[in-house]
VOPAGU-2260 file (C-alpha; in pm, 1 decimal, decimal comma):
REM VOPAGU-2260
SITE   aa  ch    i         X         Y         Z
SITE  UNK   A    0    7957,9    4917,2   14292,0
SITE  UNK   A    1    8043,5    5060,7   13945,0
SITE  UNK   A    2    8310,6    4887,7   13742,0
SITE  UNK   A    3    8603,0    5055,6   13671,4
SITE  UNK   A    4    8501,4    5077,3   13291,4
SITE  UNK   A    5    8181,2    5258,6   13377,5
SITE  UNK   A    6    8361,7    5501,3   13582,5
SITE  UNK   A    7    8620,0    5535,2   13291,5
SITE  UNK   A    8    8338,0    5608,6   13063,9
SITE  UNK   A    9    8160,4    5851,6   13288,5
SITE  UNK   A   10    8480,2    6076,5   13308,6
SITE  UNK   A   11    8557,2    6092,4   12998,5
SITE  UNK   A   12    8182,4    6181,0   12930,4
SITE  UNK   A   13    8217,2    6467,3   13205,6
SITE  UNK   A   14    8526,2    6580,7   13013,3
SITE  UNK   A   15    8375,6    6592,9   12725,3
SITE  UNK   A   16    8107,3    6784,9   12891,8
SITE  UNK   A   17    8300,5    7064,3   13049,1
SITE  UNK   A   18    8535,4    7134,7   12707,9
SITE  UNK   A   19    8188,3    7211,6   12557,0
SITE  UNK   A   20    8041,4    7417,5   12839,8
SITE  UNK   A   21    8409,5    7608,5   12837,5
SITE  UNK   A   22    8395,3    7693,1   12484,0
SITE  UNK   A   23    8013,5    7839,8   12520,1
SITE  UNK   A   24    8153,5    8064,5   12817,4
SITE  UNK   A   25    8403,7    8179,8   12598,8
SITE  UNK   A   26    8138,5    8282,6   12305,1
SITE  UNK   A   27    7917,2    8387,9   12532,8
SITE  UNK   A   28    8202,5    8644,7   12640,6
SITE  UNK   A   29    8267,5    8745,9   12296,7
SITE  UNK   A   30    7936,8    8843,8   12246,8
SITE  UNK   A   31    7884,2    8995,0   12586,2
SITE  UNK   A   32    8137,5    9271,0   12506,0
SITE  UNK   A   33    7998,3    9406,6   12179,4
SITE  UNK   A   34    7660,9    9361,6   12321,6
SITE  UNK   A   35    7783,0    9588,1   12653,6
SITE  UNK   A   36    7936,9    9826,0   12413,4
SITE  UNK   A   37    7594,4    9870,9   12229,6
SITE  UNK   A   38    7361,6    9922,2   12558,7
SITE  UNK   A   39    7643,7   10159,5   12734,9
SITE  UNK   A   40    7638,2   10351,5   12389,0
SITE  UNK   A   41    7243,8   10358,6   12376,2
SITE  UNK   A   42    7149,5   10481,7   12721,1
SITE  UNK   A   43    7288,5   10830,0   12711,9
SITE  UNK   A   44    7110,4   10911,1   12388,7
SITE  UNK   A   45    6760,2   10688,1   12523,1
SITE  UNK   A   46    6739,6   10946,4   12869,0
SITE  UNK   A   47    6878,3   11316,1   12708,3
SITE  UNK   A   48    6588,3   11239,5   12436,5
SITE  UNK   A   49    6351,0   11129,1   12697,5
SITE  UNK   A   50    6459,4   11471,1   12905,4
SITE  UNK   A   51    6446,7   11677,4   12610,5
SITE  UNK   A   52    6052,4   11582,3   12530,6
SITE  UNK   A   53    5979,4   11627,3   12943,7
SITE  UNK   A   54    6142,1   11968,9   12930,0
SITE  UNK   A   55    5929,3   12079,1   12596,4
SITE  UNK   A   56    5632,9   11992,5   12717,7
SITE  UNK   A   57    5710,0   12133,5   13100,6
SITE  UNK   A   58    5772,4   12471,1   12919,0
SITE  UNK   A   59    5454,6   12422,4   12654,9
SITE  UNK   A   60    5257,6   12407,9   12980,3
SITE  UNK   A   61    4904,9   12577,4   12888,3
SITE  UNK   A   62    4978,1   12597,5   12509,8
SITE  UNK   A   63    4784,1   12308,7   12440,4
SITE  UNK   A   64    5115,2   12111,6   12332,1
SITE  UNK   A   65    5022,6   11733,9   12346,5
SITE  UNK   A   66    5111,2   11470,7   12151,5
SITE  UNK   A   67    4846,8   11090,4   12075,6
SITE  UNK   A   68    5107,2   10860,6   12190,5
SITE  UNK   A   69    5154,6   11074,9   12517,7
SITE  UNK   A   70    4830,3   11084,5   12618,4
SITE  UNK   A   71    4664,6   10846,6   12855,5
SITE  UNK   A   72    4322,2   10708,5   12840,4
SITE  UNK   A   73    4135,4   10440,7   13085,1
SITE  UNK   A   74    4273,9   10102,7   13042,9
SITE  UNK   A   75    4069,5    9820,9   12910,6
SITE  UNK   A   76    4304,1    9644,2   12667,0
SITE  UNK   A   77    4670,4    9570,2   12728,2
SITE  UNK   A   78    4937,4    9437,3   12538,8
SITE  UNK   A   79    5247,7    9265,7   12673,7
SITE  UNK   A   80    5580,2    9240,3   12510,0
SITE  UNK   A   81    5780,8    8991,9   12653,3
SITE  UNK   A   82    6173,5    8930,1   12554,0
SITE  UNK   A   83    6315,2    8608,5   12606,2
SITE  UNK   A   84    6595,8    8441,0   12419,7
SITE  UNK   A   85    6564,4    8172,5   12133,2
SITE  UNK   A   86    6794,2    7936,6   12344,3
SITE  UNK   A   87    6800,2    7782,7   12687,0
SITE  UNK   A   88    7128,7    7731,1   12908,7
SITE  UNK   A   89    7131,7    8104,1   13045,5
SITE  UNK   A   90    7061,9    7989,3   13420,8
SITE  UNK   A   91    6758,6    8185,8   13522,7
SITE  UNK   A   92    6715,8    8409,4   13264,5
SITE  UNK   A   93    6416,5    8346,9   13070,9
SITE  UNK   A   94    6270,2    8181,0   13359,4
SITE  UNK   A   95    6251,6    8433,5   13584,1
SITE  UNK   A   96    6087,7    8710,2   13272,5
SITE  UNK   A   97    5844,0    8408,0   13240,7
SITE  UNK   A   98    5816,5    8431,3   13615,2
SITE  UNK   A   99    5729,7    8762,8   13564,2
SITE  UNK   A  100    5500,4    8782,6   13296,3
SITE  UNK   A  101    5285,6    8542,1   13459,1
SITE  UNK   A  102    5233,9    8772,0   13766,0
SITE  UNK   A  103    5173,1    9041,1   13553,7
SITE  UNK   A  104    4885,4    8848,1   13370,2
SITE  UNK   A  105    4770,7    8737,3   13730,2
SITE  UNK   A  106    4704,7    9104,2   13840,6
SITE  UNK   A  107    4571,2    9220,6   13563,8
SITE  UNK   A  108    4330,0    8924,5   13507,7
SITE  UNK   A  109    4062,4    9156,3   13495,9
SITE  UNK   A  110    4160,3    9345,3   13131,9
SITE  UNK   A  111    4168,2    9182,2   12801,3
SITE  UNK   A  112    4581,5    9136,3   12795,8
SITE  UNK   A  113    4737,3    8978,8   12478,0
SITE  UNK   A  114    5083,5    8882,2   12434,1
SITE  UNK   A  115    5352,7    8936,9   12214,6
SITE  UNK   A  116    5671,7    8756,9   12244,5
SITE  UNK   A  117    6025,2    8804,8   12078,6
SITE  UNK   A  118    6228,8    8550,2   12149,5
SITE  UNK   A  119    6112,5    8111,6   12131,7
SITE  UNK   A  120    6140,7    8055,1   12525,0
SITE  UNK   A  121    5851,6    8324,4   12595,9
SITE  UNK   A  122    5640,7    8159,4   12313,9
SITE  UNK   A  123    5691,7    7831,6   12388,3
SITE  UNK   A  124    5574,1    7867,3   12718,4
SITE  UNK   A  125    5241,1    8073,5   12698,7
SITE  UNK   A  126    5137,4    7882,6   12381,5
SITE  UNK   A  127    5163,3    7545,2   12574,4
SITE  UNK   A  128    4926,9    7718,9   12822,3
SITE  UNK   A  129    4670,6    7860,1   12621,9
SITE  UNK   A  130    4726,2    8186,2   12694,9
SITE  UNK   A  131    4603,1    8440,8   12426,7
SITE  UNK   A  132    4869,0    8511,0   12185,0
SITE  UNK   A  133    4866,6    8818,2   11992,2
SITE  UNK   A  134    5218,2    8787,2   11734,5
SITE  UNK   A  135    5601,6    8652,1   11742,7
SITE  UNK   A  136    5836,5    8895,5   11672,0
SITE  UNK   A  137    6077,0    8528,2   11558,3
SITE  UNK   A  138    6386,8    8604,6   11430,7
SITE  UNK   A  139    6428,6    8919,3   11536,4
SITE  UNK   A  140    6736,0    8898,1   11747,7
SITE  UNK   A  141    6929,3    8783,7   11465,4
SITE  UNK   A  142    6899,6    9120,8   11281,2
SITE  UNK   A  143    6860,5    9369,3   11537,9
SITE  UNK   A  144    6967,2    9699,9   11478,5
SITE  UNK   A  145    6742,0   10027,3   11521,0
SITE  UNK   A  146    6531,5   10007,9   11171,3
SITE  UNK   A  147    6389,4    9665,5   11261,2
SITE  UNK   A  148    6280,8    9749,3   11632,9
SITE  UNK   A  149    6129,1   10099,9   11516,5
SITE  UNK   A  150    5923,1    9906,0   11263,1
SITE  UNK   A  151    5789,3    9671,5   11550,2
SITE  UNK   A  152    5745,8    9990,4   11808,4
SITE  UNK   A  153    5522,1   10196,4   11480,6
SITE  UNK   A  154    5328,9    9838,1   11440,7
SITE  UNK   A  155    5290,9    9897,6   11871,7
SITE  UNK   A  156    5204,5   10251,2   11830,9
SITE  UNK   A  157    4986,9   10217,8   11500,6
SITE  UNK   A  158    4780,1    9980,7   11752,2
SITE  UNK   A  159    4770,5   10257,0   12010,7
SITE  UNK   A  160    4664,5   10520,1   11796,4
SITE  UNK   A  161    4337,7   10317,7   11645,9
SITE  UNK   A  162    4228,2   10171,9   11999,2
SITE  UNK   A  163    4299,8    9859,6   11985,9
SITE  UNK   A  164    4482,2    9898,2   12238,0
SITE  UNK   A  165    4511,7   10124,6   12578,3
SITE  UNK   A  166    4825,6   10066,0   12722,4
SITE  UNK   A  167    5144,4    9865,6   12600,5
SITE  UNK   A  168    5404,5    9733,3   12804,7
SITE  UNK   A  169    5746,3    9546,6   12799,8
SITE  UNK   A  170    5911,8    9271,6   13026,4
SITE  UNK   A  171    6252,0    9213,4   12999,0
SITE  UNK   A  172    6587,0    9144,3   13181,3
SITE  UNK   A  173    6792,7    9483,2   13240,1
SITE  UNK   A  174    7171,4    9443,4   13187,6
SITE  UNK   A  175    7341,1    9543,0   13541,9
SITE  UNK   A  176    7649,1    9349,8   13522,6
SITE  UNK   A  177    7793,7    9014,4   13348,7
SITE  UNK   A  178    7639,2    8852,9   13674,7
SITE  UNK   A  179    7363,3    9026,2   13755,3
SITE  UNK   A  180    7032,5    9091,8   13547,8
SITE  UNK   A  181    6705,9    9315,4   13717,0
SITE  UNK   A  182    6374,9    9171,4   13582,5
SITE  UNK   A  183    6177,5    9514,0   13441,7
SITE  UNK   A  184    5845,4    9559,0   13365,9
SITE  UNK   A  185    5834,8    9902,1   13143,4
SITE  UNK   A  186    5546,2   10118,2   13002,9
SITE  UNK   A  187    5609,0   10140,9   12675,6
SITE  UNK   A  188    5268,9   10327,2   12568,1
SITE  UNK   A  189    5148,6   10613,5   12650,2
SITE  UNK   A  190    5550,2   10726,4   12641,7
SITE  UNK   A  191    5592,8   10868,2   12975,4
SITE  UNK   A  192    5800,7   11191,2   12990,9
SITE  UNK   A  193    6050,6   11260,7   13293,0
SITE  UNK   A  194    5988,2   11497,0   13584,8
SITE  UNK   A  195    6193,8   11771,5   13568,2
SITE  UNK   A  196    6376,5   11863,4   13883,9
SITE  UNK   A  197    6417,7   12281,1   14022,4
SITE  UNK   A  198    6813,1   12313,3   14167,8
SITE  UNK   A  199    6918,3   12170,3   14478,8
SITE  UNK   A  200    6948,6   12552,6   14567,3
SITE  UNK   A  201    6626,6   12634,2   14472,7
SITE  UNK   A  202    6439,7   12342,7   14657,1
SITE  UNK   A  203    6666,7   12445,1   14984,1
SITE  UNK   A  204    6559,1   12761,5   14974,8
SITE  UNK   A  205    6209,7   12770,8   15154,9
SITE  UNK   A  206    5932,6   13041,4   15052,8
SITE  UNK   A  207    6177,2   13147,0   14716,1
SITE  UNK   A  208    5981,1   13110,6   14392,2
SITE  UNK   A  209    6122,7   12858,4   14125,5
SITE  UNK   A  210    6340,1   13070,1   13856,4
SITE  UNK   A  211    6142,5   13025,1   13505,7
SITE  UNK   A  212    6297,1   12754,6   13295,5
SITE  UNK   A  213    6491,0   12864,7   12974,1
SITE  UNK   A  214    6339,6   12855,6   12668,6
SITE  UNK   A  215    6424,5   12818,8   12320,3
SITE  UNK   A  216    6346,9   12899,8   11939,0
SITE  UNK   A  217    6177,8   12618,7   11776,1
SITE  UNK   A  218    6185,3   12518,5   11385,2
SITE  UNK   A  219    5991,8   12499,1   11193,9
SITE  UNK   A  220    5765,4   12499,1   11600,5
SITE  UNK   A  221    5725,5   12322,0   11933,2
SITE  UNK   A  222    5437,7   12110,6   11804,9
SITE  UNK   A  223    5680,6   12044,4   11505,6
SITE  UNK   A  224    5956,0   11942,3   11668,8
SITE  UNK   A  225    5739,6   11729,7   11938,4
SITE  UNK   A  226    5545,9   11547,3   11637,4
SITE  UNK   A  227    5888,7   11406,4   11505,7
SITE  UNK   A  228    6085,6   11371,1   11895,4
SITE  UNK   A  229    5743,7   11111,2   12061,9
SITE  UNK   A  230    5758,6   10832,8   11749,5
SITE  UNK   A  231    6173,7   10832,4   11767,9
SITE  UNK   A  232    6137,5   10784,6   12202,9
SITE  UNK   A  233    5919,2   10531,3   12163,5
SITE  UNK   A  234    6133,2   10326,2   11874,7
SITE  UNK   A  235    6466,1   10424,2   12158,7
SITE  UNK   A  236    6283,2   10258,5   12437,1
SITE  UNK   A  237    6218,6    9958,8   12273,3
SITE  UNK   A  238    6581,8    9925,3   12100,4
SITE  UNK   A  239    6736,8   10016,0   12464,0
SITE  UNK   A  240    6506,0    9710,0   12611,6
SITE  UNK   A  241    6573,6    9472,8   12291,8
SITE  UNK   A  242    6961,7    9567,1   12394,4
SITE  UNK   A  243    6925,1    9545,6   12796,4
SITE  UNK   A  244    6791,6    9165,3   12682,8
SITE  UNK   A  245    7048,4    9082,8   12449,3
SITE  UNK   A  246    7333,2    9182,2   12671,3
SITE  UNK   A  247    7159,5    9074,7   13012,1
SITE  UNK   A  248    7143,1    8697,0   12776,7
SITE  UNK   A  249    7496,3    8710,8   12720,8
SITE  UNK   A  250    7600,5    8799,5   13054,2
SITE  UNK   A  251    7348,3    8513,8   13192,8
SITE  UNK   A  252    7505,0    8213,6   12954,2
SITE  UNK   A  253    7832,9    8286,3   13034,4
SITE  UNK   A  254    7777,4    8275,4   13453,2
SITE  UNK   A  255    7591,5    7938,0   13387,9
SITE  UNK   A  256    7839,3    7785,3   13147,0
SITE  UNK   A  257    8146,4    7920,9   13405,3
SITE  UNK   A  258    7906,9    7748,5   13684,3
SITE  UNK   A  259    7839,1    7456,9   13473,5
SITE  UNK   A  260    8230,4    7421,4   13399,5
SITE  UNK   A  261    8320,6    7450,1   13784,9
SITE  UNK   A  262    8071,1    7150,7   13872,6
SITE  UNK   A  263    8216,6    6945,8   13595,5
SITE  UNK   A  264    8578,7    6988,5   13735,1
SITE  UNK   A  265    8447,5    6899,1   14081,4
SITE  UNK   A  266    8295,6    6584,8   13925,7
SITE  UNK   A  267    8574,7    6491,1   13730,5
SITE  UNK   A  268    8768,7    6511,1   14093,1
SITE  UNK   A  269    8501,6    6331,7   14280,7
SITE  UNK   A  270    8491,3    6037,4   14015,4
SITE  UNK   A  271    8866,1    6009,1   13966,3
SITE  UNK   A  272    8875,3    5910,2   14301,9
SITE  UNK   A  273    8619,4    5678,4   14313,1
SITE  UNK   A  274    8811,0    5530,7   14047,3
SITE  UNK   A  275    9117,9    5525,6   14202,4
SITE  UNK   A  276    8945,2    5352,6   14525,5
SITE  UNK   A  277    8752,7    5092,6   14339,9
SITE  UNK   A  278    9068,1    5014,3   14166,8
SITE  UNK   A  279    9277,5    4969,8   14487,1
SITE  UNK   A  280    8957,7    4693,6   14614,9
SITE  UNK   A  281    9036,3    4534,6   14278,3
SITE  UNK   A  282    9422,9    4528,1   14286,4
SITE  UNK   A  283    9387,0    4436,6   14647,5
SITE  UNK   A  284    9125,0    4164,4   14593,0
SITE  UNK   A  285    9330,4    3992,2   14333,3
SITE  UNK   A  286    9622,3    4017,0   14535,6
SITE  UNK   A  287    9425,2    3809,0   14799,5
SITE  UNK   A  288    9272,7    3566,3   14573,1
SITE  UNK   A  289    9683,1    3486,4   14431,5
SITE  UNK   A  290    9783,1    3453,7   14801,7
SITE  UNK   A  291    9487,4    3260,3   14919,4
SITE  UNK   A  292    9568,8    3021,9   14577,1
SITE  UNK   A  293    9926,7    3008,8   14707,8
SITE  UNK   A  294    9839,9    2907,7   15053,1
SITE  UNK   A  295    9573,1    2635,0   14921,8
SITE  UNK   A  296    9866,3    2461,4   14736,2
SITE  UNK   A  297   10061,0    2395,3   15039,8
């Protein structure tokens, strides 16, 4: 049985535990607010520009509109971007991208894959395994904003262009809520354009011929305007992932540090009444040794 200074000792060190796993919950908070603000802000913008390149090239249809970095080609070499955070205690959250990743590699053992990470977790982990490394994006979380991720989506689609590489794809952690995160695995490159949808009218109405989309004046042309809109999707897609991450990280720490924080409380209870036991056997041992004493000197 423990002494009732090691119990002492191992409360206080429980304590100490939980103030610190209380005050990361409440920075992880802070941050998880600006960072929710910044992906809520960036998806409406990331999906209308995504619509607006489907719905230009829909209505280009036979005009010979294309665009490099939306055309596919047969896939031999594949690069993986994988976001993971630079820190640990976030519960499942880089774990479960690794998880990922390493399924992804698994099924496509058959192409030459290399792998780029941003974020030390994700690095870490396929370096130790010998797994062929292509660059680390490293420090990149700590001054992301839209010019640095479009410089590392031209460097992805610079690649693309020359034939390096065939395909390019991203693994991340898609914000849902502040407790739940939805491992994705994205296509980055080729961009891939949205389908766009006739009327619920139109599609109820059998043997009726689909009305003729609008169309529009384009300056200084569609080819133009098509040339500048692909580059800017691409650099969106990967600031909206780099976000999802960032926020889905947040949202992550703070359910593990709340979790971690609940356990400690329980602990502290659990061991304060150990405490309280073992220090009734002592009080009640002595007790019986003074009596015993007492009756001995009779």
């Amino acid at each position: 049985m423990a002494s009732l200074r090691d119990i002492r000792k191992r409360i206080r060190s429980v304590k100490n535990t939980r103030q610190i796993t209380k005050a990361m919950k409440m920075v992880a908070a802070a941050k998880l607010r600006k960072a929710q603000d910044a992906i809520i802000a960036a998806r409406p913008y990331a999906q209308m520009l995504d619509q607006i390149i489907s719905d230009l090239v829909t209505r280009s249809q036979g005009e010979g509109l294309a665009h490099p970095l939306l055309t596919s080609r047969p896939v031999r070499k594949v690069e993986l971007l994988l976001l993971t955070s630079d820190r640990g205690l976030a519960g499942g959250f880089n774990s479960n991208v690794i998880r990922r990743a390493s399924r992804f590699l698994y099924e496509n053992s058959g192409m030459d894959v290399e792998v780029s990470t941003v974020g030390r977790k994700g690095n870490d982990f396929f370096r130790q395994r010998g797994q062929k490394m292509r660059k680390d994006f490293g420090q990149l979380y700590q001054r992301l904003d839209y010019l640095h991720a479009s410089q590392v989506a031209e460097e992805m689609s610079a690649r693309f262009l020359k034939g390096e590489v065939d395909a390019v794809y991203v693994i991340y952690n898609e914000f849902l809520s502040a407790i739940s995160q939805k491992v994705t695995v994205a296509q980055l490159l080729p961009l891939q354009t949205l389908s766009v949808e006739a009327p619920k009218a139109v599609q109820a109405a059998p043997e009726t011929a689909t009305p003729a989309l609008v169309d529009f004046k384009y300056e200084p042309g569609r080819q133009d305007v098509l040339d500048r809109l692909v580059p800017q999707a691409v650099s969106i897609k990967l600031y909206r992932s780099l976000l999802e991450s960032v926020a889905s990280e947040h949202g992550a720490r703070m359910s593990a540090m709340e979790n971690a924080t609940s356990n400690a409380t329980d602990m502290i209870a659990a061991l304060s009444l150990t405490y309280n036991r073992t220090r009734q056997a002592v009080i009640t041992k002595e007790l019986m040794e003074i009596v015993s004493g007492a009756e001995a000197l009779k």
